[in-house]
GUBAMAR-647206 format. One record per atom (N, C-alpha, C): residue number from 1; atom name; x, y, z. Coordinates in nm, 2 decimals. Layout:
N
+-----+-------+--------+--------+--------+
: num : atomo :      X :      Y :      Z :
+-----+-------+--------+--------+--------+
: NUM :    CA :      X :      Y :      Z :
...
+-----+-------+--------+--------+--------+
//
This chain:
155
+-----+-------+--------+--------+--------+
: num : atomo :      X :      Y :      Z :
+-----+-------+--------+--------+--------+
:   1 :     N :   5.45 :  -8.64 :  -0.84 :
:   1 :    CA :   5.34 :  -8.55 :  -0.81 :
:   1 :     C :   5.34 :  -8.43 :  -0.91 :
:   2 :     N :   5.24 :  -8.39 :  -0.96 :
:   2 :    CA :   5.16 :  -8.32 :  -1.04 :
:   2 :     C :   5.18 :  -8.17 :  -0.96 :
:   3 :     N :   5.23 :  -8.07 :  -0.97 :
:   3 :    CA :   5.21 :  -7.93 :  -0.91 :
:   3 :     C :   5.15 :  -7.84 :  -1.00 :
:   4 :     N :   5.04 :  -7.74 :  -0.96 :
:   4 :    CA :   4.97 :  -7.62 :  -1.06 :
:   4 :     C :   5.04 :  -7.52 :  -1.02 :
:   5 :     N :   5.11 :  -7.43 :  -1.09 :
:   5 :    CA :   5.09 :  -7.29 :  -1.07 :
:   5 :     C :   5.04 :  -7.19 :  -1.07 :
:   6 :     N :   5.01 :  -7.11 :  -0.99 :
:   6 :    CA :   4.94 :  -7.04 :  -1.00 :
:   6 :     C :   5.01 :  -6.88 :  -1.01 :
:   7 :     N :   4.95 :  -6.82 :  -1.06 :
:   7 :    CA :   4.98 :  -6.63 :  -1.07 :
:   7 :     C :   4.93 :  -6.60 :  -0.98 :
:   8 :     N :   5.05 :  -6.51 :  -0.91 :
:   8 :    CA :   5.00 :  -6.41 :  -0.77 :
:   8 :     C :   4.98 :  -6.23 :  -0.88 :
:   9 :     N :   4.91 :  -6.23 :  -0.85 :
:   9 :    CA :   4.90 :  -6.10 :  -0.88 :
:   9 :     C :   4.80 :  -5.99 :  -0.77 :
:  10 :     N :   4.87 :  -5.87 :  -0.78 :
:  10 :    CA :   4.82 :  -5.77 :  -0.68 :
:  10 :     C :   4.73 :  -5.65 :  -0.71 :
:  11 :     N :   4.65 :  -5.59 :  -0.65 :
:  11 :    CA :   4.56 :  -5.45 :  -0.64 :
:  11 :     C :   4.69 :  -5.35 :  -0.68 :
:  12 :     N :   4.64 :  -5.27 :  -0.79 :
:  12 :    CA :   4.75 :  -5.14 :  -0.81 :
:  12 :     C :   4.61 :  -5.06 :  -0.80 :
:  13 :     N :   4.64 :  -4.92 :  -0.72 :
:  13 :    CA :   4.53 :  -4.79 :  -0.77 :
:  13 :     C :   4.44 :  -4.84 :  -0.89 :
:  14 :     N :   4.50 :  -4.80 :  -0.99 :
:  14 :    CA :   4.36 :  -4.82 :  -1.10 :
:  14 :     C :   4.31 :  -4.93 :  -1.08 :
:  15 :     N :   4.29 :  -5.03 :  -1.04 :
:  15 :    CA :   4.22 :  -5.13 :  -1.02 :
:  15 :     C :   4.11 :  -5.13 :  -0.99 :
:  16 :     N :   3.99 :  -5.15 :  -1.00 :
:  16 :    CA :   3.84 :  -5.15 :  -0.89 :
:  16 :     C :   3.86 :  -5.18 :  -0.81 :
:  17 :     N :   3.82 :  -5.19 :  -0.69 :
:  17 :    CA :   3.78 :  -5.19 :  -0.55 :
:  17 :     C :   3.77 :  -5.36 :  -0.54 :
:  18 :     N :   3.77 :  -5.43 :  -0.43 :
:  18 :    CA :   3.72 :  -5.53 :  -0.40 :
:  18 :     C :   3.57 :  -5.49 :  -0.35 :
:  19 :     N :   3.48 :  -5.62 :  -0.37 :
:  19 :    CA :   3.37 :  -5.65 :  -0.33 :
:  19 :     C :   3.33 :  -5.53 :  -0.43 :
:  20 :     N :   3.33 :  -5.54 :  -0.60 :
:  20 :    CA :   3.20 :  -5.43 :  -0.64 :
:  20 :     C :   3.09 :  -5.38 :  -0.64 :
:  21 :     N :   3.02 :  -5.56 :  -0.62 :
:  21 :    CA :   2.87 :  -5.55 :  -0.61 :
:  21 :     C :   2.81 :  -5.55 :  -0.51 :
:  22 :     N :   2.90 :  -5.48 :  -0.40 :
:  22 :    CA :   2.80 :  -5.44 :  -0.25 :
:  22 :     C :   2.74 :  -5.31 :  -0.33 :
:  23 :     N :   2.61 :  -5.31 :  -0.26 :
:  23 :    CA :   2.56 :  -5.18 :  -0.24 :
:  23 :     C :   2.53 :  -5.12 :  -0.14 :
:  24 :     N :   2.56 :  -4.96 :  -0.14 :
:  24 :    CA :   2.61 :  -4.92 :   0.02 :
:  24 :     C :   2.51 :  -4.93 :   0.10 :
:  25 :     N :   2.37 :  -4.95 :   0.05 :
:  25 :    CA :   2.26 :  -5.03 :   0.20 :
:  25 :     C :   2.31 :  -5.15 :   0.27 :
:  26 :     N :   2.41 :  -5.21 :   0.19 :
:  26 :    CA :   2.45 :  -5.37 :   0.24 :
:  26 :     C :   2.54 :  -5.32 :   0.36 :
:  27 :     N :   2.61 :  -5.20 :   0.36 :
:  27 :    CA :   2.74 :  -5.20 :   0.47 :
:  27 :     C :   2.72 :  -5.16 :   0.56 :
:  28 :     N :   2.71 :  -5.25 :   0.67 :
:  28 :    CA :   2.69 :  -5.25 :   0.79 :
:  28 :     C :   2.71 :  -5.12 :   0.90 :
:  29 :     N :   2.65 :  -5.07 :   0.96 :
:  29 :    CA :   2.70 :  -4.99 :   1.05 :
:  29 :     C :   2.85 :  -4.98 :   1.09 :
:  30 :     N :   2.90 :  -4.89 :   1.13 :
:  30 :    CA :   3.03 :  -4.79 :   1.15 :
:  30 :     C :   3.14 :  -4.89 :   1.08 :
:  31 :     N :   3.09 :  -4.91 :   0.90 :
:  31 :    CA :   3.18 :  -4.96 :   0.82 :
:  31 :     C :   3.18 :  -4.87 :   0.69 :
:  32 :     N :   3.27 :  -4.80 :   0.66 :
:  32 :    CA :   3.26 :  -4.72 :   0.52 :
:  32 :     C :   3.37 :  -4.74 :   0.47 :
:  33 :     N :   3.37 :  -4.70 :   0.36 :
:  33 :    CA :   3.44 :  -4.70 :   0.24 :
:  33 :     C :   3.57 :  -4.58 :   0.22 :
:  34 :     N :   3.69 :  -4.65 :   0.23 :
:  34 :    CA :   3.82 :  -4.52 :   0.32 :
:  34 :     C :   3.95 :  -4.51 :   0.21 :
:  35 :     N :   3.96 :  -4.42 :   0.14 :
:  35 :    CA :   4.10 :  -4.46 :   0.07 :
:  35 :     C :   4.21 :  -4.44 :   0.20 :
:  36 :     N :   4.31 :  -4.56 :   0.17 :
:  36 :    CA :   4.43 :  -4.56 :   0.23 :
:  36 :     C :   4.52 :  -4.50 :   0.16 :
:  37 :     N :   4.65 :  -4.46 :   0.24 :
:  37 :    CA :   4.73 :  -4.37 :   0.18 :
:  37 :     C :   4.81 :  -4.45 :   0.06 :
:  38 :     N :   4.79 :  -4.59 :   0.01 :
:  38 :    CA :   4.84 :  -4.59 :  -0.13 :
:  38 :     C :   4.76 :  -4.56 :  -0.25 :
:  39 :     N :   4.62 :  -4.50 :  -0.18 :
:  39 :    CA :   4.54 :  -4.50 :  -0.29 :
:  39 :     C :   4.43 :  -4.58 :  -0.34 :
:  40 :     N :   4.47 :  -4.72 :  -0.23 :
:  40 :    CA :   4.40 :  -4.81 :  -0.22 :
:  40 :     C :   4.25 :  -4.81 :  -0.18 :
:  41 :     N :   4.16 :  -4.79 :  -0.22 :
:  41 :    CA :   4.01 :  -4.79 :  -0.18 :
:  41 :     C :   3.93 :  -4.92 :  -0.09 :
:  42 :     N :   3.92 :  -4.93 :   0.04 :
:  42 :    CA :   3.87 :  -5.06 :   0.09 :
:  42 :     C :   3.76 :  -5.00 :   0.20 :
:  43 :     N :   3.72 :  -5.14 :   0.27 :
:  43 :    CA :   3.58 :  -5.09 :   0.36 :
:  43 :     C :   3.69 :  -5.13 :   0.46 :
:  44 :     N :   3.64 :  -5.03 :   0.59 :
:  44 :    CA :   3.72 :  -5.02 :   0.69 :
:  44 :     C :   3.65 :  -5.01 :   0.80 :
:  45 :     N :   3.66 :  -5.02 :   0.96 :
:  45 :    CA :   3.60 :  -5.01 :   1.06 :
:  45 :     C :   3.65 :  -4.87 :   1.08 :
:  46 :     N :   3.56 :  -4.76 :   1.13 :
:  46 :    CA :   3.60 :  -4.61 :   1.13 :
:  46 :     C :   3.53 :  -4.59 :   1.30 :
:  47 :     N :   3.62 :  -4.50 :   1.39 :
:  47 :    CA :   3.59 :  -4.48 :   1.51 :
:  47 :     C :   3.45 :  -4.41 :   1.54 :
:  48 :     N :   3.35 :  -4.47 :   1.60 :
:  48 :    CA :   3.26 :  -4.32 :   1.59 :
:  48 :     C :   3.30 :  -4.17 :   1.59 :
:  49 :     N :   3.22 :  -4.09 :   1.52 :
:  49 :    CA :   3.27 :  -3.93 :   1.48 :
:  49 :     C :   3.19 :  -3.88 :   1.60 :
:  50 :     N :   3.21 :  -3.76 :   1.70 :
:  50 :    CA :   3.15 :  -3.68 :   1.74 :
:  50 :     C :   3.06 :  -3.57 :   1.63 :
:  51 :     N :   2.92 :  -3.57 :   1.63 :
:  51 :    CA :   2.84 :  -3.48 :   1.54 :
:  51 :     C :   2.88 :  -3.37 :   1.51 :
:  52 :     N :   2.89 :  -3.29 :   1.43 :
:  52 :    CA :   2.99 :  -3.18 :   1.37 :
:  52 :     C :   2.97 :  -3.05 :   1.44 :
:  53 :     N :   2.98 :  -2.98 :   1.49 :
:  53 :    CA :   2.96 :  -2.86 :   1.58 :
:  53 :     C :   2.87 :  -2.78 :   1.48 :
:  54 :     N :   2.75 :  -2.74 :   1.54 :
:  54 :    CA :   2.65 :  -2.62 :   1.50 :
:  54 :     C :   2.76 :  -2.52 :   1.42 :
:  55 :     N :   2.68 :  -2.51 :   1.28 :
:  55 :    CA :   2.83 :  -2.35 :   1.27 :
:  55 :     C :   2.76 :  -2.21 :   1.35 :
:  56 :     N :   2.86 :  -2.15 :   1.33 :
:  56 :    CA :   2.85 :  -2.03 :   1.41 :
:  56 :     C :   2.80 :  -1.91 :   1.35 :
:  57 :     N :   2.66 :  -1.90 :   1.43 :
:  57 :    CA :   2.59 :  -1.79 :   1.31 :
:  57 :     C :   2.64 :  -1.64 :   1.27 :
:  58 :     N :   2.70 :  -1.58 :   1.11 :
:  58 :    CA :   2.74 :  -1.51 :   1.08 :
:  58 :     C :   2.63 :  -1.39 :   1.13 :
:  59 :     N :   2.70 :  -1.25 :   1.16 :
:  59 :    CA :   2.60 :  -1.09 :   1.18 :
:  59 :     C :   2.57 :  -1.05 :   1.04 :
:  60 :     N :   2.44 :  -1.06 :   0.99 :
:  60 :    CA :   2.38 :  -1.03 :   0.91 :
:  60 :     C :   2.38 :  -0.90 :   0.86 :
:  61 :     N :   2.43 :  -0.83 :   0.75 :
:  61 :    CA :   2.38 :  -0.69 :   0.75 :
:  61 :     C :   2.27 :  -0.62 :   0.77 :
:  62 :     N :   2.26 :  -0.56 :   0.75 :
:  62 :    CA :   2.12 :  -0.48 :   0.79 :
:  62 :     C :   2.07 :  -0.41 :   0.64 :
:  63 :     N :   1.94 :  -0.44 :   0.62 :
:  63 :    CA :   1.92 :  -0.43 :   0.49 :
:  63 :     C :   1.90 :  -0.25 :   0.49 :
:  64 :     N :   1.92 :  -0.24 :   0.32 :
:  64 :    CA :   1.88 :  -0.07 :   0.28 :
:  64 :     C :   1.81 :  -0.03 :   0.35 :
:  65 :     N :   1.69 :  -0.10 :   0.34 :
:  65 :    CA :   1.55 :   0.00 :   0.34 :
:  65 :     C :   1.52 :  -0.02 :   0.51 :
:  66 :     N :   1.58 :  -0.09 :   0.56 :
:  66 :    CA :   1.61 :  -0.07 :   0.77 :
:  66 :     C :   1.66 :   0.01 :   0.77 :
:  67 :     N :   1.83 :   0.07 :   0.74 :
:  67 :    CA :   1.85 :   0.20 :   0.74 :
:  67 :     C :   1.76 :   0.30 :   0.71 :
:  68 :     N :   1.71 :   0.28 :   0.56 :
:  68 :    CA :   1.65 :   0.44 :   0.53 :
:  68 :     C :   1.53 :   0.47 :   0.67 :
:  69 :     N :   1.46 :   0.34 :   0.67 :
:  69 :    CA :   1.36 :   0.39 :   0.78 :
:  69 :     C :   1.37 :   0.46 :   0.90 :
:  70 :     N :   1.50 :   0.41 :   0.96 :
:  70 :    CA :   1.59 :   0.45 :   1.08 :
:  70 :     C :   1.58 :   0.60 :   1.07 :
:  71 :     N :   1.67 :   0.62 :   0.96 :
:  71 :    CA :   1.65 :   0.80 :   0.95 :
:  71 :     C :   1.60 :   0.86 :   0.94 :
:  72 :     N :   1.47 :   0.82 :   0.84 :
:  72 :    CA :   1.31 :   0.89 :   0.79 :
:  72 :     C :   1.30 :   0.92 :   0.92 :
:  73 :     N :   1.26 :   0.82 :   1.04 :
:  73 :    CA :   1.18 :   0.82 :   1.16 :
:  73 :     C :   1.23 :   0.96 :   1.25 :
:  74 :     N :   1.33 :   1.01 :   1.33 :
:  74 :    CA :   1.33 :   1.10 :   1.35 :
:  74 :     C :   1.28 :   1.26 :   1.26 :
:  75 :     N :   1.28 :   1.23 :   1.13 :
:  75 :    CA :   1.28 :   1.35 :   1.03 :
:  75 :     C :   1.08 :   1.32 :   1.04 :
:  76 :     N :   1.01 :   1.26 :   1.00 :
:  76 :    CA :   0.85 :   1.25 :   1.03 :
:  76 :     C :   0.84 :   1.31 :   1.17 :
:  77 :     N :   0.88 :   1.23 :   1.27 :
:  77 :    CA :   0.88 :   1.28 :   1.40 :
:  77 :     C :   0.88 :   1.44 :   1.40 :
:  78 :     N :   0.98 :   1.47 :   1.35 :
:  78 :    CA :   1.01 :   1.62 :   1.41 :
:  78 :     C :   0.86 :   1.71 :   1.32 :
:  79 :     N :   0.85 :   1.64 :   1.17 :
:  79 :    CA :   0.81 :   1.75 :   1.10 :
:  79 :     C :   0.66 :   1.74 :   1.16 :
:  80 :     N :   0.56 :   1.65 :   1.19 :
:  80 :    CA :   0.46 :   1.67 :   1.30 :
:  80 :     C :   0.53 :   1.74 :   1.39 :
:  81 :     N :   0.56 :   1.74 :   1.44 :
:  81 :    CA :   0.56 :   1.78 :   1.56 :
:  81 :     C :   0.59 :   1.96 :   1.52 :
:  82 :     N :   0.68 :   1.96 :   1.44 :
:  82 :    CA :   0.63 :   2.14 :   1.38 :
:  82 :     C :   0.53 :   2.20 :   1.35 :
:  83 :     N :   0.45 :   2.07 :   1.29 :
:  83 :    CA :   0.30 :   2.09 :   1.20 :
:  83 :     C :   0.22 :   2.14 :   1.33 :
:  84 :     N :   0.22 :   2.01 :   1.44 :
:  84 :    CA :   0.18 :   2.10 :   1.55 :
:  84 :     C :   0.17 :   2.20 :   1.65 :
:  85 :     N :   0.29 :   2.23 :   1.67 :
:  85 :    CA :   0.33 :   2.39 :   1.72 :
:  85 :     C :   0.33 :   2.50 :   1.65 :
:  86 :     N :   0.34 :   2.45 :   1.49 :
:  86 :    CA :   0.23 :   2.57 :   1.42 :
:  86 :     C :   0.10 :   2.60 :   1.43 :
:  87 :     N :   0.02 :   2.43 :   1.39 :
:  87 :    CA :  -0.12 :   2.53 :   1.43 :
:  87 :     C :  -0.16 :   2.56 :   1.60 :
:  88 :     N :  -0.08 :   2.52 :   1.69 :
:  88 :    CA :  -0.12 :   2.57 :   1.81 :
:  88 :     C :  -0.08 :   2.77 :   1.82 :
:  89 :     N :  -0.01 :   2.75 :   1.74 :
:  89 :    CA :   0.05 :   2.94 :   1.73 :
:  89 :     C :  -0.09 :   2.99 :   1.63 :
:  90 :     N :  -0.11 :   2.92 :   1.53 :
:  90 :    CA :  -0.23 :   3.00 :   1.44 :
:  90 :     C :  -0.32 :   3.00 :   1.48 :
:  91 :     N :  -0.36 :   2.90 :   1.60 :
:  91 :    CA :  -0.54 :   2.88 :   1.60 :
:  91 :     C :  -0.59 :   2.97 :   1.62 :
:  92 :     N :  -0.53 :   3.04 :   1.71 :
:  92 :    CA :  -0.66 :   3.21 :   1.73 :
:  92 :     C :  -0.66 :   3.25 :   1.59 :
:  93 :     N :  -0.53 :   3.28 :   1.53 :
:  93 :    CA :  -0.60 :   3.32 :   1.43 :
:  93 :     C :  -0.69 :   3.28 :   1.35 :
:  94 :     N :  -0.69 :   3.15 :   1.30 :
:  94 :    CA :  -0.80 :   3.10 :   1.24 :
:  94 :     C :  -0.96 :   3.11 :   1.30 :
:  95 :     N :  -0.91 :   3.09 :   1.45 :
:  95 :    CA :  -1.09 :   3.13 :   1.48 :
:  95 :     C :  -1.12 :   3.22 :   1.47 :
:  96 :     N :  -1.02 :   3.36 :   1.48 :
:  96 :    CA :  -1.08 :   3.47 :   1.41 :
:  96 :     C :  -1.12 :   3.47 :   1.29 :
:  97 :     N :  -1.08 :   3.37 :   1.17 :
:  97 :    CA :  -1.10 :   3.42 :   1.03 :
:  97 :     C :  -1.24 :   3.31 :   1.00 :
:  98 :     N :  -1.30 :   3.24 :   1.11 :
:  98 :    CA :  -1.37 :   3.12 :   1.10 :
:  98 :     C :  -1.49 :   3.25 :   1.15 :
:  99 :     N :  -1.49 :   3.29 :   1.24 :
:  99 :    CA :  -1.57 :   3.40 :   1.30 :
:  99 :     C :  -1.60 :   3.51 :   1.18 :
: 100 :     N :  -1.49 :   3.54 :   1.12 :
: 100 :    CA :  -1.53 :   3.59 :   0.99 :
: 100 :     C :  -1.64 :   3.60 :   0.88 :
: 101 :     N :  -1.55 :   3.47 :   0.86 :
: 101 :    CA :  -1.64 :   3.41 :   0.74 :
: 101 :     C :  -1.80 :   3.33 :   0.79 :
: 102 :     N :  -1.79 :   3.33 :   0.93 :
: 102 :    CA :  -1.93 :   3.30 :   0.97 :
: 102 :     C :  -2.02 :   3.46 :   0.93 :
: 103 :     N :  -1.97 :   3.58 :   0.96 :
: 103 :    CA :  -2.04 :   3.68 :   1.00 :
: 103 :     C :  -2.05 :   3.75 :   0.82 :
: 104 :     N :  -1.96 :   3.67 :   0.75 :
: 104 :    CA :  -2.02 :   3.76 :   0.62 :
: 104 :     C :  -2.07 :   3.65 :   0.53 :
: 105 :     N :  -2.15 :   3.52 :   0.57 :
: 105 :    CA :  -2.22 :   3.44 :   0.57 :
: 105 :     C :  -2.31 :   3.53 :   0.59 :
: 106 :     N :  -2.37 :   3.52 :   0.73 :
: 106 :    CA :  -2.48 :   3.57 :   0.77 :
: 106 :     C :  -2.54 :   3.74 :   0.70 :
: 107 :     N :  -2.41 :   3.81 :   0.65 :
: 107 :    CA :  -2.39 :   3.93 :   0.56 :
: 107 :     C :  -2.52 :   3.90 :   0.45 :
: 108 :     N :  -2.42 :   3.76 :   0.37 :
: 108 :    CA :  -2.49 :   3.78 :   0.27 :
: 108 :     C :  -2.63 :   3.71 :   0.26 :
: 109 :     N :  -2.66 :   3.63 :   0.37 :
: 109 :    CA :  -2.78 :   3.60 :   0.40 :
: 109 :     C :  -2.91 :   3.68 :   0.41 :
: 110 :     N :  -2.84 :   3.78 :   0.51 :
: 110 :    CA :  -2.90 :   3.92 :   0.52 :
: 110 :     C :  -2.96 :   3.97 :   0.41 :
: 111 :     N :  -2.81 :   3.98 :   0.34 :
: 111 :    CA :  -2.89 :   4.09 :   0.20 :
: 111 :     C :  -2.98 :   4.01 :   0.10 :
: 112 :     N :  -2.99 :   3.91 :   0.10 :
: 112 :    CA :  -3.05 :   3.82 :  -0.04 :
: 112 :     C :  -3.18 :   3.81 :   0.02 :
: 113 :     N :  -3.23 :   3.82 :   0.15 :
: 113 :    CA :  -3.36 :   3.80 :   0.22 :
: 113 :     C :  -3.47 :   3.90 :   0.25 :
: 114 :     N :  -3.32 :   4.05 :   0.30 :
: 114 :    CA :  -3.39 :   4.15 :   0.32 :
: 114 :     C :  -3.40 :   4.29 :   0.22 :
: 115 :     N :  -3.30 :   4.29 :   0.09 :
: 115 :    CA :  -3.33 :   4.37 :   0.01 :
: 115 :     C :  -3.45 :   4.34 :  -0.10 :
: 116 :     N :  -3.48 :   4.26 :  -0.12 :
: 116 :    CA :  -3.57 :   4.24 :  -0.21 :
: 116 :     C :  -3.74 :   4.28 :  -0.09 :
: 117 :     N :  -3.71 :   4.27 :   0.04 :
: 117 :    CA :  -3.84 :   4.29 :   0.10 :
: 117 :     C :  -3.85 :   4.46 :   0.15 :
: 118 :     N :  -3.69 :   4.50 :   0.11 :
: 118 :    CA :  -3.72 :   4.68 :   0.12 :
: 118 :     C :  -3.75 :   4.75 :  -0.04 :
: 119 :     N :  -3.70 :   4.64 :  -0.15 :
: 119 :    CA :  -3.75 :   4.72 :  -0.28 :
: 119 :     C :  -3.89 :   4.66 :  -0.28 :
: 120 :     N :  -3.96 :   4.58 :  -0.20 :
: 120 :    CA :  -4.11 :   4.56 :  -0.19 :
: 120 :     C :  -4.13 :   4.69 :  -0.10 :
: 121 :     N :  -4.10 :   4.72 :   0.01 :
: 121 :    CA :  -4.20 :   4.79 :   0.05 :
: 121 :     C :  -4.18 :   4.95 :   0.04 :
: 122 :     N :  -4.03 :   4.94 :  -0.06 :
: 122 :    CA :  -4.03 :   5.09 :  -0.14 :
: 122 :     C :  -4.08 :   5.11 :  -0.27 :
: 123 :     N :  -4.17 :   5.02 :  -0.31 :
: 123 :    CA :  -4.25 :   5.05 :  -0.40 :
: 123 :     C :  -4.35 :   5.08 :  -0.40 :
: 124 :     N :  -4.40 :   5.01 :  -0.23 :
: 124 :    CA :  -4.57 :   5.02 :  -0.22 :
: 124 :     C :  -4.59 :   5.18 :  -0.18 :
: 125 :     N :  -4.49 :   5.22 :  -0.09 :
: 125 :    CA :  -4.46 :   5.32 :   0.01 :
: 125 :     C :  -4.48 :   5.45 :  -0.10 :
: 126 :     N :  -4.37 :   5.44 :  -0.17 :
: 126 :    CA :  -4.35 :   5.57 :  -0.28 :
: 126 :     C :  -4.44 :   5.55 :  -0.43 :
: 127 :     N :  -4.55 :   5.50 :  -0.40 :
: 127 :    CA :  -4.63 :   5.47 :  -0.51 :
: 127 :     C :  -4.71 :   5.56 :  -0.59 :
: 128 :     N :  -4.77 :   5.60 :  -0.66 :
: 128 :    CA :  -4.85 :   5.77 :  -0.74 :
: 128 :     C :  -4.99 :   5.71 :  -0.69 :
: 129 :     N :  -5.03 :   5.60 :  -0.62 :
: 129 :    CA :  -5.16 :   5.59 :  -0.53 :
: 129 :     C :  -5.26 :   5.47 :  -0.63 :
: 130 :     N :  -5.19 :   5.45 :  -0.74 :
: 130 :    CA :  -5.26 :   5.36 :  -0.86 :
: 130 :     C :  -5.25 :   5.19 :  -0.75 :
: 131 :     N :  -5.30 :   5.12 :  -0.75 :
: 131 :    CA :  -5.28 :   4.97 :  -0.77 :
: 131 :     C :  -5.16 :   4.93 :  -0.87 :
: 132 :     N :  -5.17 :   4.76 :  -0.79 :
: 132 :    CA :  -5.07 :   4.73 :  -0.89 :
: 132 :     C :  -5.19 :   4.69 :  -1.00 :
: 133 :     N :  -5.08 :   4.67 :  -1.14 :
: 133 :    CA :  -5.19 :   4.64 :  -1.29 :
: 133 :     C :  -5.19 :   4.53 :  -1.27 :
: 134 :     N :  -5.28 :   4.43 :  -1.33 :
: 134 :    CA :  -5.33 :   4.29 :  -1.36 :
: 134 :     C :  -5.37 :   4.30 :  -1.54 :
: 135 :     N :  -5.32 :   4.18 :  -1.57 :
: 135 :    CA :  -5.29 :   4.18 :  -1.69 :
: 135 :     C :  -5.35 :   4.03 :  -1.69 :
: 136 :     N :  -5.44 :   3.97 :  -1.81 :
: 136 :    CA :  -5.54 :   3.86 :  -1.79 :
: 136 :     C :  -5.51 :   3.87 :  -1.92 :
: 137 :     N :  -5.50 :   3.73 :  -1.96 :
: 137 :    CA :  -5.51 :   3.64 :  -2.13 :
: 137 :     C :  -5.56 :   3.55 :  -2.14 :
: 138 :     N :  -5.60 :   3.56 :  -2.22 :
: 138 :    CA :  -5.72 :   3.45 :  -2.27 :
: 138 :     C :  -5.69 :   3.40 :  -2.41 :
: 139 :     N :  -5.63 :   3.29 :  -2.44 :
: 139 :    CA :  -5.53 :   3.21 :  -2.54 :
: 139 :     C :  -5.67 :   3.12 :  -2.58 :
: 140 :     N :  -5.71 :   3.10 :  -2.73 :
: 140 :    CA :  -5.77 :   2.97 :  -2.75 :
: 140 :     C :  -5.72 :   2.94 :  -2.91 :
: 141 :     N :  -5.75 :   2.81 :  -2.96 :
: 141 :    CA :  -5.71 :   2.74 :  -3.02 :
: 141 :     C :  -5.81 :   2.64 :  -3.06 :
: 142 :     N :  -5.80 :   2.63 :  -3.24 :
: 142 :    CA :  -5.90 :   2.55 :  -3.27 :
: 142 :     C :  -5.82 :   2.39 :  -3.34 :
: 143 :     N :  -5.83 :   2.29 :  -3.29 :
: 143 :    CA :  -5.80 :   2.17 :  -3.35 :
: 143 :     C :  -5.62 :   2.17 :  -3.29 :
: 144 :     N :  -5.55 :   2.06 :  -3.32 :
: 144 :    CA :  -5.39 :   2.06 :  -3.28 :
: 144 :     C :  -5.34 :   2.12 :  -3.32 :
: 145 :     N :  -5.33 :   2.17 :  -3.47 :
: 145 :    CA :  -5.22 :   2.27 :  -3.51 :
: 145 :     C :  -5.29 :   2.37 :  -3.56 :
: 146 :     N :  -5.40 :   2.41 :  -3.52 :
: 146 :    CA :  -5.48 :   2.53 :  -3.55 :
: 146 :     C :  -5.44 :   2.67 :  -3.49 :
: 147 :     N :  -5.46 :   2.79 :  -3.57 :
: 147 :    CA :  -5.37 :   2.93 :  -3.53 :
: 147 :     C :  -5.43 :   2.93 :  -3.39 :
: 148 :     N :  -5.39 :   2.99 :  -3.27 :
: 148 :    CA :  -5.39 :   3.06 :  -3.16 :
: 148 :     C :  -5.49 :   3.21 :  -3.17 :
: 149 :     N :  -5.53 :   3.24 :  -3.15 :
: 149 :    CA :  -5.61 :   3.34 :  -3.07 :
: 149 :     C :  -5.62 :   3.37 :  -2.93 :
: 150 :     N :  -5.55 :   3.58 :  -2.94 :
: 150 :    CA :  -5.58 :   3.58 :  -2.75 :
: 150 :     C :  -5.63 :   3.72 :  -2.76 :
: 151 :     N :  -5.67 :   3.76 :  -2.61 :
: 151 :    CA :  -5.67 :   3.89 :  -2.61 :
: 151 :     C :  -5.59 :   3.86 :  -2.46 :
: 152 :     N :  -5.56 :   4.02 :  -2.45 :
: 152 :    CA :  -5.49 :   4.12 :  -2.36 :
: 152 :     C :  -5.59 :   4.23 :  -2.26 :
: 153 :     N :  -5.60 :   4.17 :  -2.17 :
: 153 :    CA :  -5.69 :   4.28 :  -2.09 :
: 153 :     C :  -5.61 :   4.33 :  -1.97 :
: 154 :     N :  -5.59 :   4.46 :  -1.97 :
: 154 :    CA :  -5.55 :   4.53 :  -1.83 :
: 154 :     C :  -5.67 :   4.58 :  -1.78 :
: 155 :     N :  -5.63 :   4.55 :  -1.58 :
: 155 :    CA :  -5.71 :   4.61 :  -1.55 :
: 155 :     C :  -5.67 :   4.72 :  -1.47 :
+-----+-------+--------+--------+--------+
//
């Protein structure tokens, strides 16, 4: 009888993997791909995993411009509110000075309406008894750019 030999030879680390030309769509459900503790790379049945716990949401700082608002807000607050109780202290005054300036309105209303109708009727009043004069012109003109001619008549 005829015997073959054959060579045993084994997987070291550097080796590739068995089964190269799976592709991981080929591997079946709760089968993945696991190094063993020699280093050994193979497909393995793996226990179902419980889903990973939600992480735990970190406290966010609080941005610059929240703070600055925070502070502003009392300081606006207050400064109306000064603005207010100032003009509630001034208003009389002001309606006195609105009363004012209404009455030297009407001042100068006065005068622009009624002095010009007393130097009318201090003219007529204190008069030397003449009329007023009338003065009549009679402008003519011969052709477009011809000299002008007038007379002057009082009467």
């Amino acid at each position: 009888m005829h015997e073959t030999a054959y060579e045993i030879t084994t997987l070291t680390p550097q080796q590739p993997t068995p089964n190269p030309g799976m592709l991981p769509t080929e591997i079946p459900p709760g089968v993945q791909m696991v190094t063993l503790p020699g280093g050994i790379r193979t497909l393995a049945y793996t226990p179902a995993q419980a889903p990973p716990a939600p992480p735990i949401p970190v406290a966010q700082p609080i941005p610059t411009w929240a703070k600055t608002t925070a502070l502003l807000t009392p300081t606006i607050g207050g400064g109306i509110a000064a603005a207010g109780i100032g003009l509630s202290y001034a208003a009389p005054g002001l309606i006195a000075m609105t009363d004012a300036l209404w009455a030297a309105i009407a001042l100068i209303a006065a005068a622009a309406i009624g002095v010009p109708m007393l130097l009318r009727l201090g003219r007529g009043a204190a008069g030397t008894g003449r009329g007023t004069t009338h003065i009549t012109q009679n402008i003519s003109a011969t052709g477009m750019f011809g000299k002008a001619n007038g007379t002057i008549n009082h009467h």
